[in-house]
mmCIF file of the N, C-alpha and C atoms, coordinates in Angstrom:
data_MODEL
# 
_entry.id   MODEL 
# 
loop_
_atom_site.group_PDB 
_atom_site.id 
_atom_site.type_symbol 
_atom_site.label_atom_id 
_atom_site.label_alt_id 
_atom_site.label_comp_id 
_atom_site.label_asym_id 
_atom_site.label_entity_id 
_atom_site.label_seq_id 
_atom_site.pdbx_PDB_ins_code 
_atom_site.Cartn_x 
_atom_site.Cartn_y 
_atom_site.Cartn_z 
_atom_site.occupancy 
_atom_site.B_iso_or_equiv 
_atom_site.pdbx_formal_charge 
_atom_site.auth_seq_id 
_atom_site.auth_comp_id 
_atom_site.auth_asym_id 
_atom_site.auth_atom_id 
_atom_site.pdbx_PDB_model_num 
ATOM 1   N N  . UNK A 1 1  ? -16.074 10.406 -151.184 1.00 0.00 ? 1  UNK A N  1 
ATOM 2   C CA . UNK A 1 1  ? -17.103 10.326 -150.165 1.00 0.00 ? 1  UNK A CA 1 
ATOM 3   C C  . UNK A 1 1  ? -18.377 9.801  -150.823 1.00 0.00 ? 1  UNK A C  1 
ATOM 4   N N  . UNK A 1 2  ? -19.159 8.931  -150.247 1.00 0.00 ? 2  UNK A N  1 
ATOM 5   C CA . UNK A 1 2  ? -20.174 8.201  -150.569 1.00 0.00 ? 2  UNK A CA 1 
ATOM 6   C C  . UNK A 1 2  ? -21.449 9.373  -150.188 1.00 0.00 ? 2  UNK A C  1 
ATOM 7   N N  . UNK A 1 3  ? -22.244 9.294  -151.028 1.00 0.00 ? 3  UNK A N  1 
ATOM 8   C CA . UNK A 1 3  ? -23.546 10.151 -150.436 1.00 0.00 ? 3  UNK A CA 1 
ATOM 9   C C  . UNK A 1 3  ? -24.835 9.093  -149.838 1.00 0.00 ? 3  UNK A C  1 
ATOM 10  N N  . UNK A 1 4  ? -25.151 10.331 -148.859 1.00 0.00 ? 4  UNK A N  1 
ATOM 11  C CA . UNK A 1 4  ? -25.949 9.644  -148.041 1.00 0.00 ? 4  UNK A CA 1 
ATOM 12  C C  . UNK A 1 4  ? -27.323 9.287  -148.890 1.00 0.00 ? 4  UNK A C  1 
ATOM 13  N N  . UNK A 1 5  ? -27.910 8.291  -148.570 1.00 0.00 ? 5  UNK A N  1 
ATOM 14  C CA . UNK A 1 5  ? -29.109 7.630  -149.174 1.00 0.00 ? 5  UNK A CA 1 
ATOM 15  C C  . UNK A 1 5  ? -30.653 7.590  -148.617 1.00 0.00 ? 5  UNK A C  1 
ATOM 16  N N  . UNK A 1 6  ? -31.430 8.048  -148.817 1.00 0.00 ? 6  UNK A N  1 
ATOM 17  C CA . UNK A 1 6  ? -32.574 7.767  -147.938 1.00 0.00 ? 6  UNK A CA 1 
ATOM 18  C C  . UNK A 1 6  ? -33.353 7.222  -148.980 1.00 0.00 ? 6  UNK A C  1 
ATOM 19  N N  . UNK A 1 7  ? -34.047 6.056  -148.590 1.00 0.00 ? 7  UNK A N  1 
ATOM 20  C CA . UNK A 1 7  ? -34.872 5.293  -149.526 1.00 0.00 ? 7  UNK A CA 1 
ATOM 21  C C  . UNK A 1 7  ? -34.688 5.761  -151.364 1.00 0.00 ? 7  UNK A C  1 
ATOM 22  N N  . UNK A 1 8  ? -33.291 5.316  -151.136 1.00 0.00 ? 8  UNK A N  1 
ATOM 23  C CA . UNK A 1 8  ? -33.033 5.660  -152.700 1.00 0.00 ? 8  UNK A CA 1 
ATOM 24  C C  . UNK A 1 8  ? -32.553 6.809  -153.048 1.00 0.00 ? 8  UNK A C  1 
ATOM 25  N N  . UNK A 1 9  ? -32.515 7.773  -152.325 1.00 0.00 ? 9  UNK A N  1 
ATOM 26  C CA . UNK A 1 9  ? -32.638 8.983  -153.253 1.00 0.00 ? 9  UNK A CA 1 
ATOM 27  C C  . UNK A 1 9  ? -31.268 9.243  -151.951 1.00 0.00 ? 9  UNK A C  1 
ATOM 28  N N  . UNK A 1 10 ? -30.507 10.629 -152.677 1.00 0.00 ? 10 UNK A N  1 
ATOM 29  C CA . UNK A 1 10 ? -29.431 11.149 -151.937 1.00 0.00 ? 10 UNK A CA 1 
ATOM 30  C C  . UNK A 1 10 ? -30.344 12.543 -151.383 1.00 0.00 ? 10 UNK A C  1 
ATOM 31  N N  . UNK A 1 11 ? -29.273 13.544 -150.231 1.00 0.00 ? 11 UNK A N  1 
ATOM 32  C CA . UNK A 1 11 ? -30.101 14.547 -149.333 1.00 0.00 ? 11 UNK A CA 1 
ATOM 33  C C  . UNK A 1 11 ? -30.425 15.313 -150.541 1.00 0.00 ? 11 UNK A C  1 
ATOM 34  N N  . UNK A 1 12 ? -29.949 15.602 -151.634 1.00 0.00 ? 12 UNK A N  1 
ATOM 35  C CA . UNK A 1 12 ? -30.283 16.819 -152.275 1.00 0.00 ? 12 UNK A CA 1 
ATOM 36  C C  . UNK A 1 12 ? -31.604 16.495 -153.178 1.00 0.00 ? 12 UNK A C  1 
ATOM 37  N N  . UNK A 1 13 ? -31.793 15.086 -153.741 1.00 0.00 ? 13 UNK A N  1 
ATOM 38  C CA . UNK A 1 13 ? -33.090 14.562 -154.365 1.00 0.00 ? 13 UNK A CA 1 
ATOM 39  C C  . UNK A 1 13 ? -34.272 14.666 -153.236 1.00 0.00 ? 13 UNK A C  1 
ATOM 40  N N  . UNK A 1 14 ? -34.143 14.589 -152.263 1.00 0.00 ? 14 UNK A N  1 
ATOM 41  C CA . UNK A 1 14 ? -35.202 14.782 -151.124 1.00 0.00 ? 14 UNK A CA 1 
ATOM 42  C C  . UNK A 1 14 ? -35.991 15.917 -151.192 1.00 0.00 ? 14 UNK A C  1 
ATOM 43  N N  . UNK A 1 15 ? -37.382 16.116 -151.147 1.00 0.00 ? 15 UNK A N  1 
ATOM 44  C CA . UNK A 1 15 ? -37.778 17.641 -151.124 1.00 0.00 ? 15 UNK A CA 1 
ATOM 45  C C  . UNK A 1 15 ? -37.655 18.252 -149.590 1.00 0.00 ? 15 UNK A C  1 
ATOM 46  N N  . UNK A 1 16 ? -37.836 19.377 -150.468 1.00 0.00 ? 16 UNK A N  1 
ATOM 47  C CA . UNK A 1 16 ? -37.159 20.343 -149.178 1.00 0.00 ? 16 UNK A CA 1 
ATOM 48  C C  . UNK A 1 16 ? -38.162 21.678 -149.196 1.00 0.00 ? 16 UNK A C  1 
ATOM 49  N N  . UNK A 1 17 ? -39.405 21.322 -149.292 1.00 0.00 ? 17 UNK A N  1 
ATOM 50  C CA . UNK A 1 17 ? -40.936 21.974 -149.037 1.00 0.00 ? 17 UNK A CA 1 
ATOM 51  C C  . UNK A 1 17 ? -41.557 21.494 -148.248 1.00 0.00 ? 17 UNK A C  1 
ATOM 52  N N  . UNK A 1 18 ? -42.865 21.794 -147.692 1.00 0.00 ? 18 UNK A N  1 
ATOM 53  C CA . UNK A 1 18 ? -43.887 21.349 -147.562 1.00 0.00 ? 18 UNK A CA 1 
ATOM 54  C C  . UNK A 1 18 ? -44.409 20.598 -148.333 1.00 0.00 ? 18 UNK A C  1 
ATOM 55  N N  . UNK A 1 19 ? -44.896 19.298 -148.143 1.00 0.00 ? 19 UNK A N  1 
ATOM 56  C CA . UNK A 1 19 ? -45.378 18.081 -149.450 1.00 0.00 ? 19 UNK A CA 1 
ATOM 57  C C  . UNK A 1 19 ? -47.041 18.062 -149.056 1.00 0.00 ? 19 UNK A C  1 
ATOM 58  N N  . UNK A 1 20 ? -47.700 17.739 -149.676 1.00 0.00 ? 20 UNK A N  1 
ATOM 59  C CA . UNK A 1 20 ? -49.337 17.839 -149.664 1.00 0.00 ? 20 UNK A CA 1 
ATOM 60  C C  . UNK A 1 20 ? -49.773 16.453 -148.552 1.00 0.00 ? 20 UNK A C  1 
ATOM 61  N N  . UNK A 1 21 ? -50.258 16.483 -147.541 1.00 0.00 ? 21 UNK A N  1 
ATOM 62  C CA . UNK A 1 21 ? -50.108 15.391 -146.886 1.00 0.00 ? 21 UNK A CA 1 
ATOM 63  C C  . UNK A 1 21 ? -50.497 13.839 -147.748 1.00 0.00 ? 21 UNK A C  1 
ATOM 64  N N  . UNK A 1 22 ? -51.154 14.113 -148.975 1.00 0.00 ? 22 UNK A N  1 
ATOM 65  C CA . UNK A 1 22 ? -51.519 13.016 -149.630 1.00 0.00 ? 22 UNK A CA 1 
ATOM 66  C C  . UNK A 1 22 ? -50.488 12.173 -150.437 1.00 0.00 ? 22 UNK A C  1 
ATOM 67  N N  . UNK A 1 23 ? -49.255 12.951 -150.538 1.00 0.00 ? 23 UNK A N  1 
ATOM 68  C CA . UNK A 1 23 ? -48.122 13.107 -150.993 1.00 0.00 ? 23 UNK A CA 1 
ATOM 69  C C  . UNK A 1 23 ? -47.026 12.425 -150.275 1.00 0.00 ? 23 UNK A C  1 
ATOM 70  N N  . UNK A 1 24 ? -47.132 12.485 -148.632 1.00 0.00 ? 24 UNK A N  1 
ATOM 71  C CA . UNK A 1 24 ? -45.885 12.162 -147.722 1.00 0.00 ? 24 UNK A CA 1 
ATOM 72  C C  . UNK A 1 24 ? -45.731 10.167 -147.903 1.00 0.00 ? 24 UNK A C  1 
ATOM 73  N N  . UNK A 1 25 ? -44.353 10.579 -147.711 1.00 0.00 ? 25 UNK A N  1 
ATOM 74  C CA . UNK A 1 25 ? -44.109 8.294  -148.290 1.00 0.00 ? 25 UNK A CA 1 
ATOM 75  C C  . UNK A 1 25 ? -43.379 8.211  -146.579 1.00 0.00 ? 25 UNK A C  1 
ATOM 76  N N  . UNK A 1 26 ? -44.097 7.653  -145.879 1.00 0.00 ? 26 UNK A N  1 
ATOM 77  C CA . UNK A 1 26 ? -43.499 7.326  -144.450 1.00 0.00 ? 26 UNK A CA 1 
ATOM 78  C C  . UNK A 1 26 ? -42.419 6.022  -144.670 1.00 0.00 ? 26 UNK A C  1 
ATOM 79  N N  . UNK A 1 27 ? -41.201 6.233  -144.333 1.00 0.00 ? 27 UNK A N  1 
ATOM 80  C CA . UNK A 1 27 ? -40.175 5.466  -144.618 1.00 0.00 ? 27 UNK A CA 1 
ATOM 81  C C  . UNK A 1 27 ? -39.904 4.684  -143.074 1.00 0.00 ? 27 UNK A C  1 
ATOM 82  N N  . UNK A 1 28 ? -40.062 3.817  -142.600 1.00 0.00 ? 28 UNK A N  1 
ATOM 83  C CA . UNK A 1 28 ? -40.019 2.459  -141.422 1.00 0.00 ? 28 UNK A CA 1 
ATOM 84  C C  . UNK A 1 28 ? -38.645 2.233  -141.548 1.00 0.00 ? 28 UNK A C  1 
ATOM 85  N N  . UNK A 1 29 ? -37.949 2.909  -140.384 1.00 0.00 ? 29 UNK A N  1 
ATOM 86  C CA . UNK A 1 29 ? -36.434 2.512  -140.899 1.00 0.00 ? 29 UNK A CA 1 
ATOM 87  C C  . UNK A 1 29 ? -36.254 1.650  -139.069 1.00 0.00 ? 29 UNK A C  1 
ATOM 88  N N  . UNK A 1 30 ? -35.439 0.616  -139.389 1.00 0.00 ? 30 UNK A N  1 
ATOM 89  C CA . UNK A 1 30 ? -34.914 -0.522 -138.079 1.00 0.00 ? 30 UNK A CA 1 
ATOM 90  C C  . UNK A 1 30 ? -33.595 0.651  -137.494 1.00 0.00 ? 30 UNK A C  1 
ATOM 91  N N  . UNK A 1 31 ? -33.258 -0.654 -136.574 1.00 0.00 ? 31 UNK A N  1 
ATOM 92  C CA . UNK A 1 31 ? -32.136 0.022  -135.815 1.00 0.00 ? 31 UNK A CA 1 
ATOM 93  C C  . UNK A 1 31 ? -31.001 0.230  -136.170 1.00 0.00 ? 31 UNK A C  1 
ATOM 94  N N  . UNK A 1 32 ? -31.173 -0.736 -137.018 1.00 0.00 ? 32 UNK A N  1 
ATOM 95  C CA . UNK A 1 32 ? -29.636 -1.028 -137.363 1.00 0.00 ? 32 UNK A CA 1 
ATOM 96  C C  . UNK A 1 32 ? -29.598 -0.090 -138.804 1.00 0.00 ? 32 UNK A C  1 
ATOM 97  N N  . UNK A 1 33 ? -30.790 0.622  -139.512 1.00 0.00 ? 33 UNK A N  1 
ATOM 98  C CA . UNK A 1 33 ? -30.911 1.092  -140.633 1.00 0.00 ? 33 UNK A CA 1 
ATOM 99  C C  . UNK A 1 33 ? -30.286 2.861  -139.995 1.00 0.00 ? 33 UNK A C  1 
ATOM 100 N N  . UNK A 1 34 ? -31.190 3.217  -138.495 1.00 0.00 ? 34 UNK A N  1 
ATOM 101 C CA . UNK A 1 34 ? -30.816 4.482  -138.043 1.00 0.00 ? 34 UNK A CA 1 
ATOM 102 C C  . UNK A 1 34 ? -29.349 4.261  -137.751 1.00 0.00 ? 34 UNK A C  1 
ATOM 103 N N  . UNK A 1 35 ? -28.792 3.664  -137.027 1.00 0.00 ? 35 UNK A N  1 
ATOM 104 C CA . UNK A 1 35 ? -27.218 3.138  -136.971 1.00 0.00 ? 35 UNK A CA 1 
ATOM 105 C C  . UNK A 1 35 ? -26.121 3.439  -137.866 1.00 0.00 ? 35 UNK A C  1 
ATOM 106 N N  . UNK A 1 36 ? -26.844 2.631  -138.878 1.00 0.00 ? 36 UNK A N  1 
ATOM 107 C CA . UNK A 1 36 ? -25.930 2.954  -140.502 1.00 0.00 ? 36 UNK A CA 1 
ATOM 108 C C  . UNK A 1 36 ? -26.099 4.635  -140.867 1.00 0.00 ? 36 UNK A C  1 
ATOM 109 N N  . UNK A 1 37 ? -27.200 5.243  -140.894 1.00 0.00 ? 37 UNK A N  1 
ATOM 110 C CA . UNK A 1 37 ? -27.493 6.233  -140.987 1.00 0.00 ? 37 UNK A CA 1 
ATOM 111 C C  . UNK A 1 37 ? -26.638 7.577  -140.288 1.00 0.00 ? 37 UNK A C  1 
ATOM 112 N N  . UNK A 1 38 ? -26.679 7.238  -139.112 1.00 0.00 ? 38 UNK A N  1 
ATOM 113 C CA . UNK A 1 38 ? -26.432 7.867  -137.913 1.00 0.00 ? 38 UNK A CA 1 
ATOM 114 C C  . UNK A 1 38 ? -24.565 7.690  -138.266 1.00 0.00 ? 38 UNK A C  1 
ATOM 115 N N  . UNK A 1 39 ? -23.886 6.930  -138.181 1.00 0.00 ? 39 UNK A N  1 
ATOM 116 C CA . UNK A 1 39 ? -22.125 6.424  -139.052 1.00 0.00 ? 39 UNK A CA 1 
ATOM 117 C C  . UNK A 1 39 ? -22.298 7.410  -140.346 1.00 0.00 ? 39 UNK A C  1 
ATOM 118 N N  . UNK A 1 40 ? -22.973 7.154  -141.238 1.00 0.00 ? 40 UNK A N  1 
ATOM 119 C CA . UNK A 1 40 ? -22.599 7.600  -142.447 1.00 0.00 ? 40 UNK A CA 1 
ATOM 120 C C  . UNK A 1 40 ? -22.451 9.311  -142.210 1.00 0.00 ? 40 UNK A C  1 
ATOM 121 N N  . UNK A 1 41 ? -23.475 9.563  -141.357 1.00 0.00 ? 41 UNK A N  1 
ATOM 122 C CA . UNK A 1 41 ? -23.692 11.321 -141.607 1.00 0.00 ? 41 UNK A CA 1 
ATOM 123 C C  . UNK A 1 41 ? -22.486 11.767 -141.148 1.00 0.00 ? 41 UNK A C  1 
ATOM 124 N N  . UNK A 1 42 ? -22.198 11.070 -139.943 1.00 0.00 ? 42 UNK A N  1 
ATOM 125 C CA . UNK A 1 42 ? -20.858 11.645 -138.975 1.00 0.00 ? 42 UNK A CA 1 
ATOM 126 C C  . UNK A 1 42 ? -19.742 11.187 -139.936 1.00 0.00 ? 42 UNK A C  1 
ATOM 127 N N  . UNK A 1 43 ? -19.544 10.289 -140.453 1.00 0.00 ? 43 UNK A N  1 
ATOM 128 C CA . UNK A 1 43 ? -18.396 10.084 -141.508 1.00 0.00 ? 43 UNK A CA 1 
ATOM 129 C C  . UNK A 1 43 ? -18.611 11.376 -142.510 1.00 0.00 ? 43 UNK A C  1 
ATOM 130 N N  . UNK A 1 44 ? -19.714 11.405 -142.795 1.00 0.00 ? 44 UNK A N  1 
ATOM 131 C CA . UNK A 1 44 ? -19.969 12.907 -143.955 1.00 0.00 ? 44 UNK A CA 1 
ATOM 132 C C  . UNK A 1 44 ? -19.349 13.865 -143.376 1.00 0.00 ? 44 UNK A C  1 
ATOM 133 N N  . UNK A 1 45 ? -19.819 14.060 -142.011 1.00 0.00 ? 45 UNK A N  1 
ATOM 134 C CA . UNK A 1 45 ? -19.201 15.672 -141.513 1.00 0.00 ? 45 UNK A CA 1 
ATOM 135 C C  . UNK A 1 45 ? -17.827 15.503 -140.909 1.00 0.00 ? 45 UNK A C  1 
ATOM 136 N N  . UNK A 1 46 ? -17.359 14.257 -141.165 1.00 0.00 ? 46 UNK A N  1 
ATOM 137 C CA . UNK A 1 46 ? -15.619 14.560 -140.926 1.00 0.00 ? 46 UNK A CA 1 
ATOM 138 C C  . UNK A 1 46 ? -15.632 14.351 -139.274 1.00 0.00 ? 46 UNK A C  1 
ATOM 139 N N  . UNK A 1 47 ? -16.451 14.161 -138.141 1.00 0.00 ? 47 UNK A N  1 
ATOM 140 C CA . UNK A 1 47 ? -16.150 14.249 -137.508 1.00 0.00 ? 47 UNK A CA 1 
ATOM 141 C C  . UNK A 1 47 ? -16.924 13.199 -135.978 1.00 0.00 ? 47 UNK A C  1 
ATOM 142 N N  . UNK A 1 48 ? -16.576 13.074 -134.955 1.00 0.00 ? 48 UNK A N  1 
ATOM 143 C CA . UNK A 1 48 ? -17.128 11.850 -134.117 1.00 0.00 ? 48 UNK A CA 1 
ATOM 144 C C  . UNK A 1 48 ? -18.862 13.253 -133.585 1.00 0.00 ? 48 UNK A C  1 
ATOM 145 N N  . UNK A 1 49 ? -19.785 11.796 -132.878 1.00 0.00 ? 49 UNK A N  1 
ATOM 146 C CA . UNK A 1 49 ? -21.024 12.059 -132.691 1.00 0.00 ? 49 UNK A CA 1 
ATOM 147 C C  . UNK A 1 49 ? -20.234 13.456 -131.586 1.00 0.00 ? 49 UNK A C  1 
ATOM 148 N N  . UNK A 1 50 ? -19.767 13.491 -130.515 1.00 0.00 ? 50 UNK A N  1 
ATOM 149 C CA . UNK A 1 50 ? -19.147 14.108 -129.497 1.00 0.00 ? 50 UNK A CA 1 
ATOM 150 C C  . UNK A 1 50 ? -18.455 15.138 -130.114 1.00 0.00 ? 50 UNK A C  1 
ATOM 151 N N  . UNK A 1 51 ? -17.750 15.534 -131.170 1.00 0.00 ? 51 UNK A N  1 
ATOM 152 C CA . UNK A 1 51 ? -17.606 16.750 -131.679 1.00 0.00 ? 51 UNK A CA 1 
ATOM 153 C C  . UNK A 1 51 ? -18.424 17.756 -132.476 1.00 0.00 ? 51 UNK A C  1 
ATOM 154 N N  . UNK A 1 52 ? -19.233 16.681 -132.979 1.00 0.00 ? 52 UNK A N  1 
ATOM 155 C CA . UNK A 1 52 ? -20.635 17.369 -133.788 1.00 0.00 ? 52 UNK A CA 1 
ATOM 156 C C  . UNK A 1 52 ? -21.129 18.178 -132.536 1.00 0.00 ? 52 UNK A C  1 
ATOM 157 N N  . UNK A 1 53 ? -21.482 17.151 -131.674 1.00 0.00 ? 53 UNK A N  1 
ATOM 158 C CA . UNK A 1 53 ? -22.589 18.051 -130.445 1.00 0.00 ? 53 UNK A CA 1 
ATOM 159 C C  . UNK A 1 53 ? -21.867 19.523 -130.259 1.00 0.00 ? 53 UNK A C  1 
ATOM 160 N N  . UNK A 1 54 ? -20.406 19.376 -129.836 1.00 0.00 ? 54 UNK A N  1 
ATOM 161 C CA . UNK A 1 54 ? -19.678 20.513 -129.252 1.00 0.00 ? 54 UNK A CA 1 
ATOM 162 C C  . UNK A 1 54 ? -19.790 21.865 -129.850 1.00 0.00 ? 54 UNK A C  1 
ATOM 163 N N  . UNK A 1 55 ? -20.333 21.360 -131.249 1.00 0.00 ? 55 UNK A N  1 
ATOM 164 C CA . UNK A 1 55 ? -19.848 22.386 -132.689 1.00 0.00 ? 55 UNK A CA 1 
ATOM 165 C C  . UNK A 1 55 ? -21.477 22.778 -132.236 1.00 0.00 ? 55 UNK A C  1 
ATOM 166 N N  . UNK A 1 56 ? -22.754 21.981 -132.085 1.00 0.00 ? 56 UNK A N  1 
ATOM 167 C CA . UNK A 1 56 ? -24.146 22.570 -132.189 1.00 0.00 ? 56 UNK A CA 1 
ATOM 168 C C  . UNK A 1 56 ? -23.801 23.687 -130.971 1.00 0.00 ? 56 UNK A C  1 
ATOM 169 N N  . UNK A 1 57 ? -23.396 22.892 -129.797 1.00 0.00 ? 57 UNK A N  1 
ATOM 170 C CA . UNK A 1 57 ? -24.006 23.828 -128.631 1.00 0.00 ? 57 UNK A CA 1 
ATOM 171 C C  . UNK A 1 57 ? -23.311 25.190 -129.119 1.00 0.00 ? 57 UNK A C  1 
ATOM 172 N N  . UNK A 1 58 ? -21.603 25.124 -129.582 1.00 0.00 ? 58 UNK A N  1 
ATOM 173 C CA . UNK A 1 58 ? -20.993 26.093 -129.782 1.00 0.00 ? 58 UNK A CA 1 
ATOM 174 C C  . UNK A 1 58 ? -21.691 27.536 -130.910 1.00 0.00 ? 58 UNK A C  1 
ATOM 175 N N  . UNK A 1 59 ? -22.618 26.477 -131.415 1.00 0.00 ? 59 UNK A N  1 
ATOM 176 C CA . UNK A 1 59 ? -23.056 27.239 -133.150 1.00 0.00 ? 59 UNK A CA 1 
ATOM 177 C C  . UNK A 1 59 ? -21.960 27.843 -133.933 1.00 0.00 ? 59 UNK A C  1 
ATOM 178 N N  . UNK A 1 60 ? -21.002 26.787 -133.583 1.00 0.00 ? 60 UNK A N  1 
ATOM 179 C CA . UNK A 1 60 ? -19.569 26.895 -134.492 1.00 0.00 ? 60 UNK A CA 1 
ATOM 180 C C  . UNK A 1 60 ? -19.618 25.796 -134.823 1.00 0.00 ? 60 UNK A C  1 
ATOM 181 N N  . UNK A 1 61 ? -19.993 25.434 -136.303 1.00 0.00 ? 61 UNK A N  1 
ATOM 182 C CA . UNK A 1 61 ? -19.803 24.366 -137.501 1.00 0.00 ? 61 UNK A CA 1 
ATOM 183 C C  . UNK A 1 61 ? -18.445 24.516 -138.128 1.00 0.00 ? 61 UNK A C  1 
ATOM 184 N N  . UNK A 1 62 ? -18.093 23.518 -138.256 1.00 0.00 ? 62 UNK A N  1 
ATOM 185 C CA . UNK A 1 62 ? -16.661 23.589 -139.135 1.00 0.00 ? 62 UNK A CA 1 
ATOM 186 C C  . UNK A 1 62 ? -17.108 24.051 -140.796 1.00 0.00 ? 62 UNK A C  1 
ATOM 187 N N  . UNK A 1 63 ? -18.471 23.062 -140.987 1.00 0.00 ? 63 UNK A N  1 
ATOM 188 C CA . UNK A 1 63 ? -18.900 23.623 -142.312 1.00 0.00 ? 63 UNK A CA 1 
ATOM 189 C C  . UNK A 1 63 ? -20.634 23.739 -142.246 1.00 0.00 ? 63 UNK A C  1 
ATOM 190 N N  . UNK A 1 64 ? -20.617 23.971 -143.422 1.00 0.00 ? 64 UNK A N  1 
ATOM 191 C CA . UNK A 1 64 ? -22.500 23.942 -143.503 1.00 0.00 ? 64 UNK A CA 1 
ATOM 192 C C  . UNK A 1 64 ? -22.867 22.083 -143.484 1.00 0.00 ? 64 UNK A C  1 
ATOM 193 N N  . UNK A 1 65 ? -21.849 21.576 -144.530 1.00 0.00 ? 65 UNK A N  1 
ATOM 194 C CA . UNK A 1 65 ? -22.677 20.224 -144.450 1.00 0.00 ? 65 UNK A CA 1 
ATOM 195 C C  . UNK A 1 65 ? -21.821 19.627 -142.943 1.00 0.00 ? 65 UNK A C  1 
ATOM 196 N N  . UNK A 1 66 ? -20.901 19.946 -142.039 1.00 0.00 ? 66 UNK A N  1 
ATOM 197 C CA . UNK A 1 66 ? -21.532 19.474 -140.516 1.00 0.00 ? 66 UNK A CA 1 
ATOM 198 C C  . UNK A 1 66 ? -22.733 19.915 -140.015 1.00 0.00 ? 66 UNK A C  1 
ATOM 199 N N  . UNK A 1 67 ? -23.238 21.114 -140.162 1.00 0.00 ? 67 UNK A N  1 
ATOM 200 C CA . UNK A 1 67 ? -24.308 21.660 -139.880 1.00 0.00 ? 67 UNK A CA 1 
ATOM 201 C C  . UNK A 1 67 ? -25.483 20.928 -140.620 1.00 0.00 ? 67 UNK A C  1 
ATOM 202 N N  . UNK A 1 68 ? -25.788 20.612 -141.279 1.00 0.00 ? 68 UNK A N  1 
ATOM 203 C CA . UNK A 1 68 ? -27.034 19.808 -141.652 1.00 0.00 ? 68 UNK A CA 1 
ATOM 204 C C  . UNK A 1 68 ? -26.836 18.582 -140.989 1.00 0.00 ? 68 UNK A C  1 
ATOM 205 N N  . UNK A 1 69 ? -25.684 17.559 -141.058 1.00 0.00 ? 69 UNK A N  1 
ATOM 206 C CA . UNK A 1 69 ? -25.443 16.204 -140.539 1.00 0.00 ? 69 UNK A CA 1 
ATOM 207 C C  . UNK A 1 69 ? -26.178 16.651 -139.227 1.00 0.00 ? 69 UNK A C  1 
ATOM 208 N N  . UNK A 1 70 ? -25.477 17.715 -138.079 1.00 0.00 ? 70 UNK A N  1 
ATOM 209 C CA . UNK A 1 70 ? -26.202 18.070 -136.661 1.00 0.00 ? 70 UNK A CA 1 
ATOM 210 C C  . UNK A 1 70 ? -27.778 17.168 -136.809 1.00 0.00 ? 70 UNK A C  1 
ATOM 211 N N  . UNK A 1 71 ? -28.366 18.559 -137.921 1.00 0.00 ? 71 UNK A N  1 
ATOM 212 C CA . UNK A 1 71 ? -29.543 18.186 -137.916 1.00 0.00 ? 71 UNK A CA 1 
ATOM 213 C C  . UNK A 1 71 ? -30.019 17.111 -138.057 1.00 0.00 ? 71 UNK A C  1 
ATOM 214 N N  . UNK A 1 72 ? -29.459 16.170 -138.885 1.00 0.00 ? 72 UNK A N  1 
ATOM 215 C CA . UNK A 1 72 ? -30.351 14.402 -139.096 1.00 0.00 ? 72 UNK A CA 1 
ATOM 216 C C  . UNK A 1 72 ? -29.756 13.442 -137.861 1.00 0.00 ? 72 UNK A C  1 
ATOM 217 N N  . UNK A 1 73 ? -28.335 13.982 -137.335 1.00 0.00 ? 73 UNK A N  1 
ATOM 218 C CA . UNK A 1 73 ? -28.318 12.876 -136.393 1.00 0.00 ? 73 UNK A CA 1 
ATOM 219 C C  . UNK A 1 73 ? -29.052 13.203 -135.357 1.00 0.00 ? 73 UNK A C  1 
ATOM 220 N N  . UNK A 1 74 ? -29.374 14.624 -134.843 1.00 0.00 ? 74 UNK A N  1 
ATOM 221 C CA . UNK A 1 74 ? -29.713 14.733 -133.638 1.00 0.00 ? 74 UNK A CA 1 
ATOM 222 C C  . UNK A 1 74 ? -31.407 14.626 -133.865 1.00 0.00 ? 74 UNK A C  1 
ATOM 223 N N  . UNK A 1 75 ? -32.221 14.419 -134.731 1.00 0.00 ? 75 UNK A N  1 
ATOM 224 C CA . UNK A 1 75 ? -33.624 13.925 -134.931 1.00 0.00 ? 75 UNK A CA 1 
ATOM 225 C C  . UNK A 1 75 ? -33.473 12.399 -135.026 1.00 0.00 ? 75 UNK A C  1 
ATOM 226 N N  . UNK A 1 76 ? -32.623 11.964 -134.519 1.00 0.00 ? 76 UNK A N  1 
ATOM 227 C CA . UNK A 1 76 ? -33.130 10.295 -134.207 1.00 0.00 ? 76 UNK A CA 1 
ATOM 228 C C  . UNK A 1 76 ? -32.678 10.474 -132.561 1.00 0.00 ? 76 UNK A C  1 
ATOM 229 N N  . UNK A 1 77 ? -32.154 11.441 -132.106 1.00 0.00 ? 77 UNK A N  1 
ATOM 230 C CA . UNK A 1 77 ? -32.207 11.009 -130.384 1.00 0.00 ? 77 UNK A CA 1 
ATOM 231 C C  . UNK A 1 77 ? -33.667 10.715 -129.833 1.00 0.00 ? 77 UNK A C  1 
ATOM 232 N N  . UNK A 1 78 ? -33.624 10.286 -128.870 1.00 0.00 ? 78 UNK A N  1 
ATOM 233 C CA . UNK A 1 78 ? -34.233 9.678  -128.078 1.00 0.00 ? 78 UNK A CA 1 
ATOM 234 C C  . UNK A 1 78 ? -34.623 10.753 -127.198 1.00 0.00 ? 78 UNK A C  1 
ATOM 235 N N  . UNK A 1 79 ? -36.890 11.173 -127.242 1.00 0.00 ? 79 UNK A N  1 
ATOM 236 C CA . UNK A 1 79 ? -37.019 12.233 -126.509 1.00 0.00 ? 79 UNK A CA 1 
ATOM 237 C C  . UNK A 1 79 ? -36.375 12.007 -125.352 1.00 0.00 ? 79 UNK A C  1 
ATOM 238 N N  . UNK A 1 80 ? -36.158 13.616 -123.852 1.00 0.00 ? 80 UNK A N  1 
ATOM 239 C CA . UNK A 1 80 ? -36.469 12.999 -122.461 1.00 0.00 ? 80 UNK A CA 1 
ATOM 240 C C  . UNK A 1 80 ? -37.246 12.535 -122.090 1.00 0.00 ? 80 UNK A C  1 
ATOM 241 N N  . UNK A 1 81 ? -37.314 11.901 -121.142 1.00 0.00 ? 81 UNK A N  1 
ATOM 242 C CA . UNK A 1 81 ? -38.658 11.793 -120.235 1.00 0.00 ? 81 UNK A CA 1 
ATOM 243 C C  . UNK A 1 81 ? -39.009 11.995 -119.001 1.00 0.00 ? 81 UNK A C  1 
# 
């Protein structure tokens, strides 16, 4: 399995604090970058976008890392309106 990448770095090199706002690196990602993104995680968690959801609403994860994937794919949906 390939690890996921965000501007270089894999999820576990990422911090995982509060960063000093002088500190934050705003990353401009295209469509086709969330796309790739959005494939890779669901390839990570073994499973299609439509079973991930089933597993959130359920709060039955098959594993922890489906349970994080949840989290990054479902922060690129699209608010309501």
């Amino acid at each position: 399995m390939t690890a996921l990448m965000v501007a270089g770095r894999t999820l576990d090199e990422l911090p995982s604090y509060a960063a000093d706002p002088e500190e934050i690196e705003v990353i401009h990602l295209t469509d086709e970058d969330v796309s790739e993104f959005v494939s890779d995680a669901l390839a990570a968690a073994g499973c299609t976008r439509e079973e991930l959801e089933q597993q959130a609403e359920s709060g039955d994860f098959t594993s922890e890392l489906a349970r994080r994937m949840w989290f990054l794919v479902s922060s690129f949906d699209q608010p309501a309106r």
